[in-house]
Structures are given as C-alpha cells and as structure tokens.
Biopython code that builds the backbone (N, CA, C, O; Angstrom):
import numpy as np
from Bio.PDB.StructureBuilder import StructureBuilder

atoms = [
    (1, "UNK", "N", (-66.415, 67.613, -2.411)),
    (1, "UNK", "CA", (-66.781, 66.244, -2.127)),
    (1, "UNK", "C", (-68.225, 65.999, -2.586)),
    (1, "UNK", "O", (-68.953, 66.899, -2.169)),
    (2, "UNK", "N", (-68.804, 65.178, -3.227)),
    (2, "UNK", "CA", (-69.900, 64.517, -3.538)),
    (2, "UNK", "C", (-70.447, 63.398, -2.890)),
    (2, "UNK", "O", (-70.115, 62.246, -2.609)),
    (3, "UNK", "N", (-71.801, 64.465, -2.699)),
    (3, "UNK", "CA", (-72.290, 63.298, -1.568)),
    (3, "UNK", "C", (-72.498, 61.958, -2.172)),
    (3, "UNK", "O", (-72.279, 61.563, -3.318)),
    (4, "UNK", "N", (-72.955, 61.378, -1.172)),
    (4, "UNK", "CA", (-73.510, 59.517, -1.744)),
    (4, "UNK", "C", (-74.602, 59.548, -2.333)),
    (4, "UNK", "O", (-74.702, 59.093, -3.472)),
    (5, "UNK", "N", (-75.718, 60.131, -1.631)),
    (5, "UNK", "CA", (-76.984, 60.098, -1.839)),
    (5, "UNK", "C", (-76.739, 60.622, -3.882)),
    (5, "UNK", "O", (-77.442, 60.104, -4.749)),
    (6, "UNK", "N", (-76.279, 61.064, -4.017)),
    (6, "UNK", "CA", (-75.885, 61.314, -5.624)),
    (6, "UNK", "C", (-75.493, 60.395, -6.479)),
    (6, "UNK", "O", (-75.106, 60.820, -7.567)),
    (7, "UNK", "N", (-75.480, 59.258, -6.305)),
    (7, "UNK", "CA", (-75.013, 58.265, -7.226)),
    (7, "UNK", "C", (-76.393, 57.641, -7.291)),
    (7, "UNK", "O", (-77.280, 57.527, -6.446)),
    (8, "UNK", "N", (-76.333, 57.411, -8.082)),
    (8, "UNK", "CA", (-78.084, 56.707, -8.706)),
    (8, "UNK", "C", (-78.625, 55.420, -7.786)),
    (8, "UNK", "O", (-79.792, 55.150, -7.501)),
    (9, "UNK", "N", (-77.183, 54.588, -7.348)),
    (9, "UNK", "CA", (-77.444, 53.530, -6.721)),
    (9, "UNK", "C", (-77.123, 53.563, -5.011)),
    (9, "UNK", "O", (-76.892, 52.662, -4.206)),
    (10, "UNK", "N", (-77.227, 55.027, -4.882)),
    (10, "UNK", "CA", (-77.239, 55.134, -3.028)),
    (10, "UNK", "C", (-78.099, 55.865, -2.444)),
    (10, "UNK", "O", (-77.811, 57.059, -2.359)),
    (11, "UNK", "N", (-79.258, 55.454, -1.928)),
    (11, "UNK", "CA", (-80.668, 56.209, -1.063)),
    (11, "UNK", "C", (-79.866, 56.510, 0.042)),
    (11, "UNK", "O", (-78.659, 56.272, 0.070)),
    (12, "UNK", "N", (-80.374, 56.925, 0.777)),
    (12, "UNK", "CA", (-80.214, 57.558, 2.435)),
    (12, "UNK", "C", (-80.010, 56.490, 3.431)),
    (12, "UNK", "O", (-79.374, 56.620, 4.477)),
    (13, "UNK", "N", (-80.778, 55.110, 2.895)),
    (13, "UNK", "CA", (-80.624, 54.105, 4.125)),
    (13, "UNK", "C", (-78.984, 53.867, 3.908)),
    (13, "UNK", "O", (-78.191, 53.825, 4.849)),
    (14, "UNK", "N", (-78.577, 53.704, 2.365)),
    (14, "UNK", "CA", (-77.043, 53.284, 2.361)),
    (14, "UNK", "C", (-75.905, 54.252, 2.657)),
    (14, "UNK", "O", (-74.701, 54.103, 2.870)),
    (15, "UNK", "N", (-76.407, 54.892, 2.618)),
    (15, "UNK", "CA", (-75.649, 56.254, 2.694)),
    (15, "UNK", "C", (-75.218, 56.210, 4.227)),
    (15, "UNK", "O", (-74.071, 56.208, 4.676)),
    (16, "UNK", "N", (-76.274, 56.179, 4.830)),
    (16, "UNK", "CA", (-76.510, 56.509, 6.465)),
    (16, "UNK", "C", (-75.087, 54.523, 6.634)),
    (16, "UNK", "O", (-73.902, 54.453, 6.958)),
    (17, "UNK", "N", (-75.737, 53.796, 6.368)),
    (17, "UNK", "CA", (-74.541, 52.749, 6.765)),
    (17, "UNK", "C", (-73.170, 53.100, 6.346)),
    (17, "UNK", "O", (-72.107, 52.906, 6.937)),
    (18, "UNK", "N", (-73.448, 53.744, 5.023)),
    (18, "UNK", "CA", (-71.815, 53.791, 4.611)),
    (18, "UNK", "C", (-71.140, 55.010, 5.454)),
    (18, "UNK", "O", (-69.945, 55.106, 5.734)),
    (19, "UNK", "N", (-72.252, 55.981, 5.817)),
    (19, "UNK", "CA", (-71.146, 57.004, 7.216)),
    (19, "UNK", "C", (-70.880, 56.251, 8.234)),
    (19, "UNK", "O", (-69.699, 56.293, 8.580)),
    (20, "UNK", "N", (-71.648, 55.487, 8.916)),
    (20, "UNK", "CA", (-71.594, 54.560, 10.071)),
    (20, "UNK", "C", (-70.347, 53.701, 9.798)),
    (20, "UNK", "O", (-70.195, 52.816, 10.639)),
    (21, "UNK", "N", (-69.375, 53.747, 8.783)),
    (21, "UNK", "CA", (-68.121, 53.044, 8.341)),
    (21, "UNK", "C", (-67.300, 53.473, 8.228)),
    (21, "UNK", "O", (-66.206, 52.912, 8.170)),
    (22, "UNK", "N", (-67.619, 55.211, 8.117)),
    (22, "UNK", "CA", (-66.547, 56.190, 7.927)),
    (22, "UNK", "C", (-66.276, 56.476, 6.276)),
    (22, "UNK", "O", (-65.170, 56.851, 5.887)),
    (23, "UNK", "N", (-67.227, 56.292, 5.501)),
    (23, "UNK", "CA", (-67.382, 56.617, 4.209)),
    (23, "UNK", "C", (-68.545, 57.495, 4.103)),
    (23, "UNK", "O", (-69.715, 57.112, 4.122)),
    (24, "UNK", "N", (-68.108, 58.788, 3.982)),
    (24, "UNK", "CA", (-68.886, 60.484, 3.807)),
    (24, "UNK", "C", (-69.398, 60.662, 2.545)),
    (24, "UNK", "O", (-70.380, 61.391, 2.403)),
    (25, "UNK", "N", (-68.760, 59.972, 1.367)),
    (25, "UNK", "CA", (-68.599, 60.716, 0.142)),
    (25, "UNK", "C", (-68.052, 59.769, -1.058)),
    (25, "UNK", "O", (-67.133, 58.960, -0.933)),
    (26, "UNK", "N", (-68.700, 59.990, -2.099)),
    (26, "UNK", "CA", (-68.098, 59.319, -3.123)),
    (26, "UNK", "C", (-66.920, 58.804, -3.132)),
    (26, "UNK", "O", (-66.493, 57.658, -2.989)),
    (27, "UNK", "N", (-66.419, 59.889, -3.335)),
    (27, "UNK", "CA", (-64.672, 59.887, -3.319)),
    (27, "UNK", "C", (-63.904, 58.861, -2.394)),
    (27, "UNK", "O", (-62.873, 58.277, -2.727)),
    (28, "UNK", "N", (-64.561, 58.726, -1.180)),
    (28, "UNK", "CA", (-63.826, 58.211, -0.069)),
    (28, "UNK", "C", (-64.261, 56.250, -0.674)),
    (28, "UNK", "O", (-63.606, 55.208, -0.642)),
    (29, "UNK", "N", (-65.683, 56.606, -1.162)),
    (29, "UNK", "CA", (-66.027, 55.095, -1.522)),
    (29, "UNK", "C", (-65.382, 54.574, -2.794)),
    (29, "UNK", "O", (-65.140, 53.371, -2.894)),
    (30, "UNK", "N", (-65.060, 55.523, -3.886)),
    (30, "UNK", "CA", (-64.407, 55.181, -4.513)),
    (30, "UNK", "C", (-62.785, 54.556, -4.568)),
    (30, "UNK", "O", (-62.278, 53.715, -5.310)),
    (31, "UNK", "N", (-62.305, 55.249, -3.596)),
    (31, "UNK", "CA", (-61.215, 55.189, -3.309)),
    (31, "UNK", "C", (-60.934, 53.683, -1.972)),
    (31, "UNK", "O", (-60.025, 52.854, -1.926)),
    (32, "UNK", "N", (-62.127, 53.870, -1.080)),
    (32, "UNK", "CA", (-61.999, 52.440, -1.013)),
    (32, "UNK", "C", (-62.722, 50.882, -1.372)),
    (32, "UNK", "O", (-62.661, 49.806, -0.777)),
    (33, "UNK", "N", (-63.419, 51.311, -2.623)),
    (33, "UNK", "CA", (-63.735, 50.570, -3.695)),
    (33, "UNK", "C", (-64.788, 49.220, -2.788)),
    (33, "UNK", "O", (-64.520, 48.576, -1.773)),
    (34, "UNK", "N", (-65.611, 49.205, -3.390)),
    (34, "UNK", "CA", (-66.976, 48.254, -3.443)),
    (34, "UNK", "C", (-66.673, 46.886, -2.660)),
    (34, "UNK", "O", (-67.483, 46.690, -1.754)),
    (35, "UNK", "N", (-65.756, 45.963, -2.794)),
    (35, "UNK", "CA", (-65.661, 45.119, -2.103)),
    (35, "UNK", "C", (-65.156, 45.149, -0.472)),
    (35, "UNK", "O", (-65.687, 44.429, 0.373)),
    (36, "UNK", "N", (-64.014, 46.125, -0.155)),
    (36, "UNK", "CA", (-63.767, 46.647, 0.918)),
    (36, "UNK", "C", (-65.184, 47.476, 1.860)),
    (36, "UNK", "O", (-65.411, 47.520, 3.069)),
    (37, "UNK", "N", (-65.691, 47.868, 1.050)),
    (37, "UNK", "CA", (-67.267, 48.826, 2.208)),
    (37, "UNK", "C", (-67.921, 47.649, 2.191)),
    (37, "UNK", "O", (-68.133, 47.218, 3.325)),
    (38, "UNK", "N", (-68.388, 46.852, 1.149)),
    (38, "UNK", "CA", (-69.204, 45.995, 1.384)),
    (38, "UNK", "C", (-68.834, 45.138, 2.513)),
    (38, "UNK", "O", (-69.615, 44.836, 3.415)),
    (39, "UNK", "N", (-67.293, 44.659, 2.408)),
    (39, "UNK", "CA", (-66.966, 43.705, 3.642)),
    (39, "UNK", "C", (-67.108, 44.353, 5.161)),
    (39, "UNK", "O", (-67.221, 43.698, 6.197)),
    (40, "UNK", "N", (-67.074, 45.801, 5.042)),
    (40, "UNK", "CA", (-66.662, 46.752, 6.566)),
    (40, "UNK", "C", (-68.500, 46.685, 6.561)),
    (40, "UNK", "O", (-68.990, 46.747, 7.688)),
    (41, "UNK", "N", (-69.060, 46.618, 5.899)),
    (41, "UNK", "CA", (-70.340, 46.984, 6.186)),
    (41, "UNK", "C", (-71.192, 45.636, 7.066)),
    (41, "UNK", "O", (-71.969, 45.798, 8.007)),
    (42, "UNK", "N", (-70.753, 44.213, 6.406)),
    (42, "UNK", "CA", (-70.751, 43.043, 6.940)),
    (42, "UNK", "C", (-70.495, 42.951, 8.133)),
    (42, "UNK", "O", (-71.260, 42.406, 8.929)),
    (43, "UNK", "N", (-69.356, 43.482, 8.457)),
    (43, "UNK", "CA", (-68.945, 43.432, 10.167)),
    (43, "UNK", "C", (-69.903, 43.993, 10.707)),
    (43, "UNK", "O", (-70.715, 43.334, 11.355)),
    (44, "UNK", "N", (-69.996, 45.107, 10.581)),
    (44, "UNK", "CA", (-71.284, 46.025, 11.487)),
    (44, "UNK", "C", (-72.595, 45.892, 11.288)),
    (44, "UNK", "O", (-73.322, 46.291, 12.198)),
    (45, "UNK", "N", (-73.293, 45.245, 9.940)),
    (45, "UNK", "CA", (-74.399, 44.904, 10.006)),
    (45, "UNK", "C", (-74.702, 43.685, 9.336)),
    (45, "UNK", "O", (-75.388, 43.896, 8.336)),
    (46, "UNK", "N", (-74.365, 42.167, 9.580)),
    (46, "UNK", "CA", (-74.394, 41.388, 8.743)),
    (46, "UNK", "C", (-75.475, 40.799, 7.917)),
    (46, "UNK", "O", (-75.422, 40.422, 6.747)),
    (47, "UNK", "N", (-76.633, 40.792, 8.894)),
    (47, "UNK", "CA", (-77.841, 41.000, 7.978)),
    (47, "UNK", "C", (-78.320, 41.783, 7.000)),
    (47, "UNK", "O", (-79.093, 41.345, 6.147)),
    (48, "UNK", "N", (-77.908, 43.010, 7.032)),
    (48, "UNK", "CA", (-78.062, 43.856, 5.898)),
    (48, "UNK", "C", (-77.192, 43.768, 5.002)),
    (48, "UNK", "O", (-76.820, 44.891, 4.662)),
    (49, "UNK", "N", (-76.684, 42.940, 4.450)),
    (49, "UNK", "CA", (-75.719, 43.021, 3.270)),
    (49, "UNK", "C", (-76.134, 42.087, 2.722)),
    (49, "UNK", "O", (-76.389, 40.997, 3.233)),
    (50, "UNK", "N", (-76.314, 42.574, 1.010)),
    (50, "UNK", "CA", (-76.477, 41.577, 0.189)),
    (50, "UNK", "C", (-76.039, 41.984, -0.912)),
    (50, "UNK", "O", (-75.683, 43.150, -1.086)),
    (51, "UNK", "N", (-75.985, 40.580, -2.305)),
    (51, "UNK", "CA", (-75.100, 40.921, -3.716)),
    (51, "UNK", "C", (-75.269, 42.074, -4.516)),
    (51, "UNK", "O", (-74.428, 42.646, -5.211)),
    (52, "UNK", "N", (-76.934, 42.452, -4.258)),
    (52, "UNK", "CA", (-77.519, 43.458, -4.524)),
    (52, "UNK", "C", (-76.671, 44.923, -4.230)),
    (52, "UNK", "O", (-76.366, 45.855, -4.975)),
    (53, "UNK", "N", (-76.524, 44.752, -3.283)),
    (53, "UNK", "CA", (-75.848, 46.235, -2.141)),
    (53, "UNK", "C", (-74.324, 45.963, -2.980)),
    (53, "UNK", "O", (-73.982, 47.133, -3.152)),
    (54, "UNK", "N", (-73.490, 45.324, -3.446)),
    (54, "UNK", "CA", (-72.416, 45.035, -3.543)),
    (54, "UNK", "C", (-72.691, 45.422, -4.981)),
    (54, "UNK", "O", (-71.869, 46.306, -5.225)),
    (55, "UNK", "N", (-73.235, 45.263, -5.770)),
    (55, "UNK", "CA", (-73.258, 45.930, -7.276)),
    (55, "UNK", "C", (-73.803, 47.298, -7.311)),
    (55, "UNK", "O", (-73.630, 48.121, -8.209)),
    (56, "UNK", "N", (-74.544, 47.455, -6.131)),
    (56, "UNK", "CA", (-74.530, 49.410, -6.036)),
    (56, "UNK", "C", (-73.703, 50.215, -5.782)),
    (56, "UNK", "O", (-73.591, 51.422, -5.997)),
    (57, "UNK", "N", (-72.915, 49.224, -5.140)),
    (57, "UNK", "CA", (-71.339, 49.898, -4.544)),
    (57, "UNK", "C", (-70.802, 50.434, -5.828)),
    (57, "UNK", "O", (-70.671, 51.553, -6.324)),
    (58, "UNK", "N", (-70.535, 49.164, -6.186)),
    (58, "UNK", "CA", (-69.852, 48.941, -7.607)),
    (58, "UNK", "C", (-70.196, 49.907, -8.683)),
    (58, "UNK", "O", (-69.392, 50.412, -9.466)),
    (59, "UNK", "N", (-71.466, 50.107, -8.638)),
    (59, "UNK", "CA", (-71.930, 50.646, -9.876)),
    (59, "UNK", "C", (-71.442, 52.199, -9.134)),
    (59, "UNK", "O", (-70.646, 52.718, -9.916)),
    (60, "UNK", "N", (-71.677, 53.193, -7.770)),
    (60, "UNK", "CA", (-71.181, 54.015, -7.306)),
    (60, "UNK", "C", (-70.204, 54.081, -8.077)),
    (60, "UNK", "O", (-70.246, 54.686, -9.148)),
    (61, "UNK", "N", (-69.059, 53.385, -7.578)),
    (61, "UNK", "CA", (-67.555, 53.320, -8.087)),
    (61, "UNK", "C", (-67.457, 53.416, -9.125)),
    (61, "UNK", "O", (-66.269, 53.733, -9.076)),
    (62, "UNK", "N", (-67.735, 53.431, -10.458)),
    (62, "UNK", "CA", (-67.801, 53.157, -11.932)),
    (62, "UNK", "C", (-68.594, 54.465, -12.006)),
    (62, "UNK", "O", (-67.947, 55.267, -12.678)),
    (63, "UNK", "N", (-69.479, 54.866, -11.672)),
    (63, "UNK", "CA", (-70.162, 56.289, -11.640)),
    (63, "UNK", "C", (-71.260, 55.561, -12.991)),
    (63, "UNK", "O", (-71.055, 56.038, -14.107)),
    (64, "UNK", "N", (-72.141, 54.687, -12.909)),
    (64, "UNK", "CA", (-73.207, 53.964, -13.766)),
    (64, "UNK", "C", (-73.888, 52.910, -12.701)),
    (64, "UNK", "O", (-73.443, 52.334, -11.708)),
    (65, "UNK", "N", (-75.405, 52.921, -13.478)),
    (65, "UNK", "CA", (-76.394, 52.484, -12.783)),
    (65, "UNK", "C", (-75.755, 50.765, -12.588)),
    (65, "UNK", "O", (-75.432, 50.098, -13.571)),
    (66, "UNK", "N", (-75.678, 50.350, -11.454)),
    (66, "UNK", "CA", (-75.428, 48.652, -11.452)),
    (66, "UNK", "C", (-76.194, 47.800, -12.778)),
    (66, "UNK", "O", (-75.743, 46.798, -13.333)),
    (67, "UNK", "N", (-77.290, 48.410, -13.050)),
    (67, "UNK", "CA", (-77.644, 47.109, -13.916)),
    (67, "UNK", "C", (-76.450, 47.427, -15.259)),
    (67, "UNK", "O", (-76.602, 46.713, -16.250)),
    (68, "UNK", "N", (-75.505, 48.276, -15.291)),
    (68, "UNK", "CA", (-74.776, 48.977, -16.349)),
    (68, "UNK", "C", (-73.640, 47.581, -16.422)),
    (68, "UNK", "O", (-73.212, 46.980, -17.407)),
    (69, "UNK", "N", (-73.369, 47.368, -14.892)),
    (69, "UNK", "CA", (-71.796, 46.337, -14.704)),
    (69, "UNK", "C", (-72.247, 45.309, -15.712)),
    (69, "UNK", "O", (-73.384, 44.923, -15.982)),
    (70, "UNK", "N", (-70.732, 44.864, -16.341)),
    (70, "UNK", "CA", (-70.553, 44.134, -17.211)),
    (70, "UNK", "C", (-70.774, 42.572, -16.328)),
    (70, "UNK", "O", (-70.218, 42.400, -15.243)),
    (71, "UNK", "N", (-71.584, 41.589, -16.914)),
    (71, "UNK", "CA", (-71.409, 40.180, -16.608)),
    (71, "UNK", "C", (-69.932, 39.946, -16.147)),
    (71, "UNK", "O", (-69.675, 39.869, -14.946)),
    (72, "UNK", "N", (-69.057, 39.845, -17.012)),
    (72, "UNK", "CA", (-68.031, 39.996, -16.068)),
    (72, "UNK", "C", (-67.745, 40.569, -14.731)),
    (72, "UNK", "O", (-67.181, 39.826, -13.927)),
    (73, "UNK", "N", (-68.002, 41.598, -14.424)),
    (73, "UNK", "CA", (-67.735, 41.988, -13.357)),
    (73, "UNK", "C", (-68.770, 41.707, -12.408)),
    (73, "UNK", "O", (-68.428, 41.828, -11.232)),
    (74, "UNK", "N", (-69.748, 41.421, -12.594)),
    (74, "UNK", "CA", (-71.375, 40.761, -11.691)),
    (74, "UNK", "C", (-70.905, 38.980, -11.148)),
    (74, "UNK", "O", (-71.268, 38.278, -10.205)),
    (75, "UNK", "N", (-70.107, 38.811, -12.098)),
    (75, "UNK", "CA", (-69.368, 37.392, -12.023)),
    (75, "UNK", "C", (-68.546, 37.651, -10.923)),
    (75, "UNK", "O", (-68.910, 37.186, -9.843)),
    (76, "UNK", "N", (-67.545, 38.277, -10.974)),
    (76, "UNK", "CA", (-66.501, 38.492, -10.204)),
    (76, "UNK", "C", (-66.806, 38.791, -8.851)),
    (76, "UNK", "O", (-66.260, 38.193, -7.924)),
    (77, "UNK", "N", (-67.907, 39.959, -8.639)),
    (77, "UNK", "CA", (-68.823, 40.211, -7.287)),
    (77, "UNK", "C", (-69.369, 39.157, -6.639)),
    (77, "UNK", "O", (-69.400, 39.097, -5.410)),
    (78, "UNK", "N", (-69.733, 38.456, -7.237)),
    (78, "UNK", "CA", (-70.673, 37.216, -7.015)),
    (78, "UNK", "C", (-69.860, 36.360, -6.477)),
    (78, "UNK", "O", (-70.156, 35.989, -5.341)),
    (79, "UNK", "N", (-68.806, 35.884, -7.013)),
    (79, "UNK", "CA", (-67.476, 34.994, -6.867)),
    (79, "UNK", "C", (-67.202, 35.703, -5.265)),
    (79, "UNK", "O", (-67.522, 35.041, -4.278)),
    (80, "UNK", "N", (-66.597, 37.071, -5.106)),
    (80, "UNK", "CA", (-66.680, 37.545, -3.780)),
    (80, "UNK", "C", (-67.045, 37.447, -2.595)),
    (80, "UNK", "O", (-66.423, 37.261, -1.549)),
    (81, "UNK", "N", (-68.691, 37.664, -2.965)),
    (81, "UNK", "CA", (-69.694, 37.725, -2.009)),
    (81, "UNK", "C", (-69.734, 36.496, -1.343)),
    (81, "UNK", "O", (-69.772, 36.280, -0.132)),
    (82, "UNK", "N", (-69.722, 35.721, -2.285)),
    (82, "UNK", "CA", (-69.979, 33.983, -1.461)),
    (82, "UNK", "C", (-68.840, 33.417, -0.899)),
    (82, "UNK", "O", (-68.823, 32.612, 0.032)),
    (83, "UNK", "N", (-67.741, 33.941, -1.598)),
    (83, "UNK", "CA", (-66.437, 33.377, -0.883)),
    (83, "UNK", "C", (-65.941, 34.034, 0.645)),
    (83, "UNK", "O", (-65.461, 33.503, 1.646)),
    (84, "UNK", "N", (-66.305, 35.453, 0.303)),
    (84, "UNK", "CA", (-65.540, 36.556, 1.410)),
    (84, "UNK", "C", (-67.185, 36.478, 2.812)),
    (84, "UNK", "O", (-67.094, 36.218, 4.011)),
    (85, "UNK", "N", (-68.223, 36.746, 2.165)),
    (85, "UNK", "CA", (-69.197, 37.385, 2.397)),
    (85, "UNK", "C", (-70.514, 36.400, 3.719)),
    (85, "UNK", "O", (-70.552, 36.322, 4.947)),
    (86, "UNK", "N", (-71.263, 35.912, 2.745)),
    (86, "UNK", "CA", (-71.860, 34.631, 3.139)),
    (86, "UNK", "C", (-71.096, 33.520, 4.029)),
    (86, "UNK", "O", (-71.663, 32.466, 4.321)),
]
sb = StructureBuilder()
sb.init_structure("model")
sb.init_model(0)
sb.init_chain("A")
sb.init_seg("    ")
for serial, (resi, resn, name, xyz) in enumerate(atoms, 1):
    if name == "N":
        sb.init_residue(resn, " ", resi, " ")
    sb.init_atom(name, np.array(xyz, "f"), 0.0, 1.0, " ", f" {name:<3s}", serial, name[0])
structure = sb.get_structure()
C-alpha cells in the first residue's frame, strides 16, 4: 500500500483528513476517486474543502501534479464542486 503523503499533491494535513474518512492509502483513494473523498470530506469538515483540494485529489488519482489535469477535467471538477459542493 502507498502511503498518501507520497503523491506530490498530499501533505500530512490532507492525509490526516483523508484517514479521518477512512482513506489510508492511495489505492483506497484511488479506488474511491476524487469527487467521492472530496464530498465525504465536506460532511466532516465543510470549511476545509475547497476546488483546490479537489484537483489534488484528482491529480493523486491520475498519479500527476494537479496543475498536470487537463482543462477539461478542471472544467468538469469545477462544474462538481459548485453543483455538489458549495
């Protein structure tokens, strides 16, 4: 298993929320993919979530730095965030 703190776009503060969700490990975040943690993360801390945090996910998931995500897909997050999120 690979930790979080290993993806370019997860420090210790996110890391530490994403265990607090029951996401240990890459794998587990990958598998339940960027928009799902971001939304579980909302419930439990709604102030701390932002579009920002949602393209680190993302970029996690893809295994590349967020500024890497394609406009398209920064579109699509964005579209998300404000609909599901905000």
């Amino acid at each position: 298993m690979t930790p979080l703190i290993e993806s370019p776009n997860i420090g210790k503060t996110l890391a530490g929320k994403l265990e607090e969700i029951g996401i240990n490990n890459l794998e587990e975040l990958k598998k339940t993919g960027s928009k799902e943690a971001v939304t579980k993360l909302a419930v439990k801390d709604w102030n701390g979530v932002c579009l920002l945090m949602l393209y680190a996910l993302e970029g996690a998931v893809q295994d590349i730095r967020w500024h890497g995500l394609s406009q398209d897909r920064k579109d699509e997050l964005q579209a998300f965030y404000r609909s599901e999120i905000l």
